[in-house]
C-alpha positions in Angstrom: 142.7 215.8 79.1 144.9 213.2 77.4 143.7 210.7 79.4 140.2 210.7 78.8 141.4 210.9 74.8 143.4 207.8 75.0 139.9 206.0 77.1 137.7 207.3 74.2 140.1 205.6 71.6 140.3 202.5 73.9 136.5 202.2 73.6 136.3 202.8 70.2 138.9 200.6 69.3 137.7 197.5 71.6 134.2 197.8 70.1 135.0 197.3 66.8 137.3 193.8 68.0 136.2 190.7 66.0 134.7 192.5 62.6 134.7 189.9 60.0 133.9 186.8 59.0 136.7 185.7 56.8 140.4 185.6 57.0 140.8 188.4 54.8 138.2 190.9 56.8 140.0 189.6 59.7 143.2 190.6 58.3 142.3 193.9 57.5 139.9 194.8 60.3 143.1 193.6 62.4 145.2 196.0 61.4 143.5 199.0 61.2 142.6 198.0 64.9 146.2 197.3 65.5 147.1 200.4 63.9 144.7 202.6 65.9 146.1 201.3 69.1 149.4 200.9 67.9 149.9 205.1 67.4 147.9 205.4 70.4 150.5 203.6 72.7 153.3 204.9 70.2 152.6 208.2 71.1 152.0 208.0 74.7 155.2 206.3 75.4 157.5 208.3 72.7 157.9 205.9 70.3 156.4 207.6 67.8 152.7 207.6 66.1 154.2 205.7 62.7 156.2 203.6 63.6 153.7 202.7 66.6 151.1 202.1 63.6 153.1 200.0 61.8 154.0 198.0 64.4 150.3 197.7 65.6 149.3 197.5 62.2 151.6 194.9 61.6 150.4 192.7 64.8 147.3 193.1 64.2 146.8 192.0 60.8 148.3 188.7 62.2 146.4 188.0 64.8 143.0 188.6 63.1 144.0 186.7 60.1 145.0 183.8 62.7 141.8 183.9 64.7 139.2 183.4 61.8 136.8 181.4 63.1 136.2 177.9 61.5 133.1 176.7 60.9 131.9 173.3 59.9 129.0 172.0 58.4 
């Protein structure tokens, strides 16, 4: 049963990858992705579910922030 619970989060999470068009929506949509996955795989492996999100969270944040797209006119 756990394993179809961590797919459905999986799913979830992945569809919701990209939100945002600028680097703060990116930052924040980042995040709470990160964070989702991060308690997730926190408390699959023992880790923990907080510090897992914070970690996650944490990552996340970064990353969208430092994929916002670029456009030129």
């Amino acid at each position: 049963m756990s394993a179809i619970k961590l797919v459905v989060v999986a799913a979830v999470l992945f569809s919701t990858a990209a939100c945002g068009d600028t680097w703060g929506q990116r930052a924040v949509t980042g995040g709470a992705i990160g964070a989702g996955g991060g308690a997730v795989v926190g408390a699959t492996t023992g880790v923990g579910v907080l510090p897992g999100a914070l970690i996650g969270g944490a990552v996340g944040a970064g990353v969208g922030a430092a994929t916002t797209p670029e456009y030129r006119n």
